[in-house]
Chimera marker file (.cmm) of the C-alpha trace (Angstrom):
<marker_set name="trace">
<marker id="1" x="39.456" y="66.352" z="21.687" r="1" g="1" b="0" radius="0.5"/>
<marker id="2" x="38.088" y="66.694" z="25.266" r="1" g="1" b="0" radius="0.5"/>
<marker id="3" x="36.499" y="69.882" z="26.672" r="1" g="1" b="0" radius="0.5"/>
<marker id="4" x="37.039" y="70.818" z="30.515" r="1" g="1" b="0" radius="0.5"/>
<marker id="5" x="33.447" y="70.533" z="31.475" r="1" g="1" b="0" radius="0.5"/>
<marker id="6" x="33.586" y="70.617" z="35.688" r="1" g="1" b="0" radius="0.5"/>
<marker id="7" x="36.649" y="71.585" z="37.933" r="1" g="1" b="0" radius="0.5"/>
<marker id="8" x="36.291" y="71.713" z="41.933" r="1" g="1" b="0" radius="0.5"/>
<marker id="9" x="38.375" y="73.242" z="44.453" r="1" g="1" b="0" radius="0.5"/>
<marker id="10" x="38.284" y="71.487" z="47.777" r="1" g="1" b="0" radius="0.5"/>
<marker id="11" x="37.573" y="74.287" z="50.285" r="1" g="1" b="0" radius="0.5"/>
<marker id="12" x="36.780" y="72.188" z="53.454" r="1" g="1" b="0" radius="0.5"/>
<marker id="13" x="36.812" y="68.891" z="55.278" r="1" g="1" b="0" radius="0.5"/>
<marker id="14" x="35.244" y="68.286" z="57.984" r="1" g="1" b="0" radius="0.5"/>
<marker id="15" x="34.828" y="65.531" z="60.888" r="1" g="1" b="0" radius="0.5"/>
<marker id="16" x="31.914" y="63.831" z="62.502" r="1" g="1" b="0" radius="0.5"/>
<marker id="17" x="31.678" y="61.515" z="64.943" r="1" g="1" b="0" radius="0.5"/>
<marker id="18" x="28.935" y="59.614" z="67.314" r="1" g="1" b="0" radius="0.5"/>
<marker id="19" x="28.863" y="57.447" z="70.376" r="1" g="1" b="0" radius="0.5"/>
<marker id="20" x="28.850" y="53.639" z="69.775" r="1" g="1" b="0" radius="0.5"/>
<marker id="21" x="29.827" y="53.977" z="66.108" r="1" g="1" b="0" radius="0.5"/>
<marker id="22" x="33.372" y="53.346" z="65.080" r="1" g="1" b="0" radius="0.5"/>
<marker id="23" x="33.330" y="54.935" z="61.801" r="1" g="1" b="0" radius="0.5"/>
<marker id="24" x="34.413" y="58.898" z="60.638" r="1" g="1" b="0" radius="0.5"/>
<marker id="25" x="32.146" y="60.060" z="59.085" r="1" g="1" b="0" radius="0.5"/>
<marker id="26" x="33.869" y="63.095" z="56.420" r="1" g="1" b="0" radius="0.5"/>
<marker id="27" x="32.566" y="65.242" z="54.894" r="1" g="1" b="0" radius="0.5"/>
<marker id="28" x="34.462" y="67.686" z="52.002" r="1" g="1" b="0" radius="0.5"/>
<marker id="29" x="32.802" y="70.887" z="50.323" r="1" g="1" b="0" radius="0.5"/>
<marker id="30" x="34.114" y="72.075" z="46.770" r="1" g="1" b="0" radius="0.5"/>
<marker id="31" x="33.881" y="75.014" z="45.299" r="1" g="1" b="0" radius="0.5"/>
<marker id="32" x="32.665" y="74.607" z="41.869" r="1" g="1" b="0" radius="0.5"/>
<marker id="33" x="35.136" y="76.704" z="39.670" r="1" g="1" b="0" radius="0.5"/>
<marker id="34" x="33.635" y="75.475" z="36.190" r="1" g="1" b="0" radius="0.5"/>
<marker id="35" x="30.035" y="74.685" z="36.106" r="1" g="1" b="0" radius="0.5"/>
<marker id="36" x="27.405" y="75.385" z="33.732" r="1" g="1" b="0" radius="0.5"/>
<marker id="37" x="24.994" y="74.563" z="36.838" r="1" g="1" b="0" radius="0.5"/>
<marker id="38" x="23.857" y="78.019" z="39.195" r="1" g="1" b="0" radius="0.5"/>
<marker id="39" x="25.639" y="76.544" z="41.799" r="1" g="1" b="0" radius="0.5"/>
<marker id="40" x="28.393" y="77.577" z="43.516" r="1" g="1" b="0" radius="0.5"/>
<marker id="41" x="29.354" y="74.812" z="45.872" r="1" g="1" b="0" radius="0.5"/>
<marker id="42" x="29.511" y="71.045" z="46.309" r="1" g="1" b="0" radius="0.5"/>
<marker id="43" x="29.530" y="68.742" z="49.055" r="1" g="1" b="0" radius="0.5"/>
<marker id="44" x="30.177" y="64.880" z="49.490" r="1" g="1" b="0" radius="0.5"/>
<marker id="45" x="30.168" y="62.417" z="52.240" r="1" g="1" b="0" radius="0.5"/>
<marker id="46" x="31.961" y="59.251" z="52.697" r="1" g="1" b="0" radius="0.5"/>
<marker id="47" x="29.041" y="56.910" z="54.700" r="1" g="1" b="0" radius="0.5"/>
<marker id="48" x="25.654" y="57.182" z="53.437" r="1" g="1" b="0" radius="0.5"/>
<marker id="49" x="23.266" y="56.056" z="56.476" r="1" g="1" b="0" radius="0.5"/>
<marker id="50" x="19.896" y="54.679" z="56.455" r="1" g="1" b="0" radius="0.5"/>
<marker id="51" x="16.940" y="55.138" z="58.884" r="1" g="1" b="0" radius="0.5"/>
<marker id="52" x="14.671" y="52.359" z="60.432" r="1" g="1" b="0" radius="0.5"/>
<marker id="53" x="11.531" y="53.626" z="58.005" r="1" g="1" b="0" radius="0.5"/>
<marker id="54" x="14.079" y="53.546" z="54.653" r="1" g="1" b="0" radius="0.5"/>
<marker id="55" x="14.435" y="50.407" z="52.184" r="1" g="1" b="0" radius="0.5"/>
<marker id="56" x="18.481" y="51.727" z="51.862" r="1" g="1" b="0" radius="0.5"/>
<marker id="57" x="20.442" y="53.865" z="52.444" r="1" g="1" b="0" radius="0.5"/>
<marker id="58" x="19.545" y="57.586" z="51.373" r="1" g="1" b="0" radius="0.5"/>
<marker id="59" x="21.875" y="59.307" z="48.715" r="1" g="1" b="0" radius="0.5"/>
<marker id="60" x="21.195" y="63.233" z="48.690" r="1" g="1" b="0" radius="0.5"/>
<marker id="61" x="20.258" y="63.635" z="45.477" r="1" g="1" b="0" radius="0.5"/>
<marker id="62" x="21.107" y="67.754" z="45.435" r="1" g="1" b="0" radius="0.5"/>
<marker id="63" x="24.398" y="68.530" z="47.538" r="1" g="1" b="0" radius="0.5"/>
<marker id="64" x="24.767" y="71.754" z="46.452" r="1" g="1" b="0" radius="0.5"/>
<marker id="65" x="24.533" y="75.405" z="48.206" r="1" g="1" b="0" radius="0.5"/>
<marker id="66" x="24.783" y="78.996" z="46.240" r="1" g="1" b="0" radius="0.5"/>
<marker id="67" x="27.100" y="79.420" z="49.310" r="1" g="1" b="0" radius="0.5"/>
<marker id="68" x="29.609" y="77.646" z="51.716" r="1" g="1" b="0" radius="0.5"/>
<marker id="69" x="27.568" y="78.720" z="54.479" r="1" g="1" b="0" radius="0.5"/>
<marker id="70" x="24.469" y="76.880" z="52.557" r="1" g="1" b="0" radius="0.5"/>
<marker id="71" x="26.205" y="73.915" z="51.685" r="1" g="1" b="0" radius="0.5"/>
<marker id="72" x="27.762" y="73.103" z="54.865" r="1" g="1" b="0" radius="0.5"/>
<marker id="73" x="24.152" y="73.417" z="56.313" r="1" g="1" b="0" radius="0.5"/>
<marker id="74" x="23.085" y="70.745" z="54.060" r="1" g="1" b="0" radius="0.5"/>
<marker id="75" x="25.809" y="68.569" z="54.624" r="1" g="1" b="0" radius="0.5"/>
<marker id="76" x="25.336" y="69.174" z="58.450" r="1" g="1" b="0" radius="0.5"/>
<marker id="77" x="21.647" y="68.288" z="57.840" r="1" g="1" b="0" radius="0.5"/>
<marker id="78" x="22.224" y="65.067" z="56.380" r="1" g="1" b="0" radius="0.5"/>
<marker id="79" x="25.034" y="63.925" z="58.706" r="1" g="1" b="0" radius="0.5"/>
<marker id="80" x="22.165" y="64.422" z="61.807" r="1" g="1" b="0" radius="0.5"/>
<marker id="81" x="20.571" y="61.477" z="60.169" r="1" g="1" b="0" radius="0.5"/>
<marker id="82" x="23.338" y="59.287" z="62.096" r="1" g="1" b="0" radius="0.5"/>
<marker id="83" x="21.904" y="60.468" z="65.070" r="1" g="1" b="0" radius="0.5"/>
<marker id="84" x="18.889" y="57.740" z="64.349" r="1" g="1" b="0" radius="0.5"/>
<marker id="85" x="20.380" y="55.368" z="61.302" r="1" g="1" b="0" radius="0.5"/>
<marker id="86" x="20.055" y="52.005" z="61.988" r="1" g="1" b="0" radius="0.5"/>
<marker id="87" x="23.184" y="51.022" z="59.286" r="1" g="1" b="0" radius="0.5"/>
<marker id="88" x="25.280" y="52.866" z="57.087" r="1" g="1" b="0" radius="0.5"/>
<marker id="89" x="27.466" y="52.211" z="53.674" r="1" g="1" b="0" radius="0.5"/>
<marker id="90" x="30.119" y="53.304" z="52.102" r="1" g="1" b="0" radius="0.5"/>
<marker id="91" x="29.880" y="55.875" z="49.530" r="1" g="1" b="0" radius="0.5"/>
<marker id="92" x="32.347" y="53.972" z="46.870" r="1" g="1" b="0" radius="0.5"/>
<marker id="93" x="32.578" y="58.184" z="44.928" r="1" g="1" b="0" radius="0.5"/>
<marker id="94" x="33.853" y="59.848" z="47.670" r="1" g="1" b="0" radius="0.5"/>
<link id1="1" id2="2" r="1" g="1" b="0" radius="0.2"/>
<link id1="2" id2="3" r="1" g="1" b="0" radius="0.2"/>
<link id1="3" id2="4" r="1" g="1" b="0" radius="0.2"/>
<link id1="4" id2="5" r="1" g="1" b="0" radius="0.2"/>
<link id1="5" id2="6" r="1" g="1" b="0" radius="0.2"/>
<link id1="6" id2="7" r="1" g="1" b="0" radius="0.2"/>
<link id1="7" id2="8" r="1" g="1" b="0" radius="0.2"/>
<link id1="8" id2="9" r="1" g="1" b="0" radius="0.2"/>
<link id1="9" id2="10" r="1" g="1" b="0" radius="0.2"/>
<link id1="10" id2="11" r="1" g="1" b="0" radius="0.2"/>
<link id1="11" id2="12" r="1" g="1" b="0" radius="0.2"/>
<link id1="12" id2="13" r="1" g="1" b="0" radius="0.2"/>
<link id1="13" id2="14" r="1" g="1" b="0" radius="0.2"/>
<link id1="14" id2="15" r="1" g="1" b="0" radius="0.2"/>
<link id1="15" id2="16" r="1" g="1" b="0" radius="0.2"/>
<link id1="16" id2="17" r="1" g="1" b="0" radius="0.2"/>
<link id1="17" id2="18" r="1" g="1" b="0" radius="0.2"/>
<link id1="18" id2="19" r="1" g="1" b="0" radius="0.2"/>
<link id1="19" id2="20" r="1" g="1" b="0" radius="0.2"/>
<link id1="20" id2="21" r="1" g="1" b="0" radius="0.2"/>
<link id1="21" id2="22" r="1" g="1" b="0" radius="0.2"/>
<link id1="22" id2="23" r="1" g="1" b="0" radius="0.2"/>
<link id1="23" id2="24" r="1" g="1" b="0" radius="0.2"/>
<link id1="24" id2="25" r="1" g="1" b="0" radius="0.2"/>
<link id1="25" id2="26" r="1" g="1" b="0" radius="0.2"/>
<link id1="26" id2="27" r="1" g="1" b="0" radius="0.2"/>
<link id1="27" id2="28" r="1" g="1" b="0" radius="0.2"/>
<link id1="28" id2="29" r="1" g="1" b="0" radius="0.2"/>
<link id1="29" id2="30" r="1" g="1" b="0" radius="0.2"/>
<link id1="30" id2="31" r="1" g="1" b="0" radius="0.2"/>
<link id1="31" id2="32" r="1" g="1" b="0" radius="0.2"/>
<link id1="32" id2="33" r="1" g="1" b="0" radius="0.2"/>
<link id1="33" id2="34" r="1" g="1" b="0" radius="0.2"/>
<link id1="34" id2="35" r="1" g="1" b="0" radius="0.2"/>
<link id1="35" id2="36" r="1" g="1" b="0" radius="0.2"/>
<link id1="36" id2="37" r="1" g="1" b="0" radius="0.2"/>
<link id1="37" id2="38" r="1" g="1" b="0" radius="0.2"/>
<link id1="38" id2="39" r="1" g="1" b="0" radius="0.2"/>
<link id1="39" id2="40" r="1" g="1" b="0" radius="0.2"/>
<link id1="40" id2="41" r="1" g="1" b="0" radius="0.2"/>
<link id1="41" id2="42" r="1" g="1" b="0" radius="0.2"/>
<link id1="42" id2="43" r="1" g="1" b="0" radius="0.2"/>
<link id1="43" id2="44" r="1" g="1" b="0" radius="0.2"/>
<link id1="44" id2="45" r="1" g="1" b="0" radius="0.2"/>
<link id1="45" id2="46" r="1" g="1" b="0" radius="0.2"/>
<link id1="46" id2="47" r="1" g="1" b="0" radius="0.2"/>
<link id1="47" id2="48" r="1" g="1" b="0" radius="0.2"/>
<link id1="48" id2="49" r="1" g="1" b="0" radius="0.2"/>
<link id1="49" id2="50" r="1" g="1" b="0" radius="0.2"/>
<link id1="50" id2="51" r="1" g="1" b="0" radius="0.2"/>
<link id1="51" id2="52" r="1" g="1" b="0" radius="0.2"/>
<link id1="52" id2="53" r="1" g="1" b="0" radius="0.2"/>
<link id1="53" id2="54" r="1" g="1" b="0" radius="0.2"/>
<link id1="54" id2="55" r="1" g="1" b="0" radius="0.2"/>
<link id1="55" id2="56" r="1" g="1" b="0" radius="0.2"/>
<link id1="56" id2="57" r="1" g="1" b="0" radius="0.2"/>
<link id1="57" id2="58" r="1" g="1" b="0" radius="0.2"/>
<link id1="58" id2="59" r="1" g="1" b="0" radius="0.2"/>
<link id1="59" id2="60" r="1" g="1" b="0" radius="0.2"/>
<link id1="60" id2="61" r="1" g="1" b="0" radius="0.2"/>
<link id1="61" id2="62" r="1" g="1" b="0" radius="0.2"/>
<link id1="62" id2="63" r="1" g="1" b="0" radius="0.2"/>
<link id1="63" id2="64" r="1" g="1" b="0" radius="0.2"/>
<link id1="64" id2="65" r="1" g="1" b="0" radius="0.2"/>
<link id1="65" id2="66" r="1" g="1" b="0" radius="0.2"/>
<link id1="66" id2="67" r="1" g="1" b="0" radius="0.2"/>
<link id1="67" id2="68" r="1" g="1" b="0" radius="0.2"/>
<link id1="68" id2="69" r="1" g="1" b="0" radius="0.2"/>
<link id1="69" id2="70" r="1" g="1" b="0" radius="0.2"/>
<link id1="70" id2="71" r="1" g="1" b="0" radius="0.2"/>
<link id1="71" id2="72" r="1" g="1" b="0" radius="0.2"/>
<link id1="72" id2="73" r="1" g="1" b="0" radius="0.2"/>
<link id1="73" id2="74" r="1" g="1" b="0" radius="0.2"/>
<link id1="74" id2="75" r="1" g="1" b="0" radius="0.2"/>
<link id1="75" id2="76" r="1" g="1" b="0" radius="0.2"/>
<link id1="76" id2="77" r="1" g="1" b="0" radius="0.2"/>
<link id1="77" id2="78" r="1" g="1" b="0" radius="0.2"/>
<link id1="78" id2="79" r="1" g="1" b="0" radius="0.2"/>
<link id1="79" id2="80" r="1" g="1" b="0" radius="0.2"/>
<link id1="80" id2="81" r="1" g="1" b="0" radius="0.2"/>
<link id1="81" id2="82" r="1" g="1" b="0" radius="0.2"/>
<link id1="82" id2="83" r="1" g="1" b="0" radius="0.2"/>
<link id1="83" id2="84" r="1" g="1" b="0" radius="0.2"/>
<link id1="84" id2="85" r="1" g="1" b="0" radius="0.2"/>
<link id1="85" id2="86" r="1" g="1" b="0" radius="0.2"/>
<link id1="86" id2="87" r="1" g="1" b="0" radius="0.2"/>
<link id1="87" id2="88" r="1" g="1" b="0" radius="0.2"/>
<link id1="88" id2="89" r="1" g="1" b="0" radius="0.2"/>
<link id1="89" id2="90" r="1" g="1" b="0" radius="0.2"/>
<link id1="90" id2="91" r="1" g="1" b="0" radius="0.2"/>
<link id1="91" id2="92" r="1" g="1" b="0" radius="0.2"/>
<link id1="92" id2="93" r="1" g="1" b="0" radius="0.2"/>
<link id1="93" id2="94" r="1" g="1" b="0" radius="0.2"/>
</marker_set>
């Protein structure tokens, strides 16, 4: 039999988008409802975006916050790296 072991509540989606680049980028924040992790909240992404100095992309590897107000700065931090990327992929788990 399977345990429950993670459930997320989406709590907000938000919308980016830059000059001379077609894409959307989206991002969502969860709340994690069951977690053994400290962490409270969750975000993903749907482009991950590389800058000139990087081999690939760069794929947070800690989008979390104790709070929404936390997360949604780190999301927000990450999605500033458009601002410079020279590409960008999908992220194929959003």
């Amino acid at each position: 039999m399977r345990e429950l072991s993670e459930q997320n509540e989406l709590v907000k989606v938000i919308e980016f988008r830059f000059d001379e680049m077609d894409e959307i980028i989206i991002g969502k924040i969860y709340k994690i409802v069951l977690t053994e992790s400290d962490y409270k909240f969750r975000w993903k992404i749907n482009y991950y975006c590389r800058l000139e100095e990087e081999f690939d992309a760069y794929v947070p590897g800690s989008p979390y916050g104790l709070t929404i107000e936390l997360a949604e700065r780190s999301l927000i931090n990450y999605v500033k790296r458009f601002e410079n990327a020279v590409d960008w992929k999908v992220n194929n788990h959003f």
